[in-house]
Phi, psi and omega in degrees: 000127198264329170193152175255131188284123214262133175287133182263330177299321169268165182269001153284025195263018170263352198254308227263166218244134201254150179245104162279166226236101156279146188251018164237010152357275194304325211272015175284113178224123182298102181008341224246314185296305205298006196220015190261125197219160224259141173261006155266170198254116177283136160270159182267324189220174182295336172271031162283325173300336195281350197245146195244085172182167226241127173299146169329299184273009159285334190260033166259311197268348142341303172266347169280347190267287213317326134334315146244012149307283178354274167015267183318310166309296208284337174310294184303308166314306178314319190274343168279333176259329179291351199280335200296310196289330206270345174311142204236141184282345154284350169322103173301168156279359142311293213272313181307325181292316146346280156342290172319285181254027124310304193287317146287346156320301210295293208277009160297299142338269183302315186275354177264355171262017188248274173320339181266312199278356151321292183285354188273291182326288187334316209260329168293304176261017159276323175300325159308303195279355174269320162316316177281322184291322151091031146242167160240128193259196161252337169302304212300313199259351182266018174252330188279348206260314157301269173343318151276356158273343178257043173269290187316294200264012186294334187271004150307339171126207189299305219292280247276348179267326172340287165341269162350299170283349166283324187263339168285315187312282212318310175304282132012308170311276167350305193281355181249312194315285193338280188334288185303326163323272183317310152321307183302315137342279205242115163242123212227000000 
C-alpha cells in the first residue's frame, strides 16, 4: 500500500494521519554486515583451494598490463632524453615542450605495446605448459620464457628468433634464481 487515502465522507477527516510509503523501510542493515567482505580468496571446490597459484587469465591481464606500464614508463624516459638531445638553438620554449612530448608519447607508446604484448605471449604459453604438464615448476617458466622470445622473433627469421628465445630462457632463469634468493635471504 503505497499510502493510506483519506476517506472524504467522514468527517474525522482533520484527525486521521497520513502514513506516506517508505522504500528504504526494510532496507536498514548495518554499514558493518554490508561492507563485511571476505579476505581469503573463494573457491568453488577444494581442489583449487589446495593449489597456490593465479587463475590463467588473472596472470594474462597481470603480465600484460605490468608489461605495458613498464613499457610505457621506461618508454617515456627514453623519449624524454631524445626529445632533449633533439633541441635546436632557435627553439622557443613551446616548441622545446613540444618536442618533449611527442617523442615520449611516440616511444612511450611503442615500448609498452612491445613490452605488453611480451607478458600477453609470456602469460600464455606459461599457462599452456603448466596445463599440460598439471605441475608448476621453475621449467614451466624458463620453457614460456624461450618460447615466448622465439614467438616475438619468429618473423625475423631462424637465427634471430633462436637468439631471442636464449634470451628469453636466460632472462626468466635469472629472474625466478633472484626470486627464490630473495624470499631465502630477505626476511621481508
Amino acid at each position: 500500500m503505497a499510502y493510506q487515502t483519506p476517506n472524504h465522507d467522514s468527517p474525522s477527516d482533520s484527525n486521521t494521519q497520513k502514513r506516506l510509503y517508505n522504500p528504504y523501510k526494510d532496507l536498514e542493515v548495518p554499514i558493518r554486515n554490508l561492507y563485511q567482505l571476505p579476505t581469503s580468496p573463494e573457491h568453488l571446490f577444494v581442489e583449487e583451494a589446495a593449489r597456490k597459484h593465479r587463475s590463467w587469465g588473472e596472470t594474462l591481464t597481470f603480465l600484460t598490463g605490468c608489461g605495458y606500464l613498464g613499457g610505457a614508463v621506461a618508454g617515456a624516459g627514453v623519449g624524454l632524453v631524445e626529445g632533449v638531445k633533439s633541441f635546436e638553438s632557435g627553439d622557443t620554449m613551446k616548441l622545446r615542450v613540444n618536442r618533449i612530448l611527442n617523442s615520449s608519447g611516440h616511444t612511450g607508446r611503442t615500448w609498452g605495446n612491445r613490452l605488453g604484448v611480451i607478458g600477453l605471449l609470456y602469460a600464455g604459453i606459461e599457462s599452456g605448459i603448466t596445463a599440460a604438464r598439471d605441475t608448476d615448476d621453475v621449467l614451466n617458466s624458463i620453457a614460456a620464457g624461450l618460447g615466448t622470445g622465439v614467438l616475438y622473433r619468429a618473423a625475423r627469421g631462424v637465427r634471430s628468433a633462436a637468439v631471442a628465445g636464449a634470451v628469453g630462457g636466460v632472462v626468466v632463469g635469472v629472474a625466478v634464481t633472484a626470486k627464490q634468493a630473495l624470499k631465502r635471504y630477505v626476511p621481508i
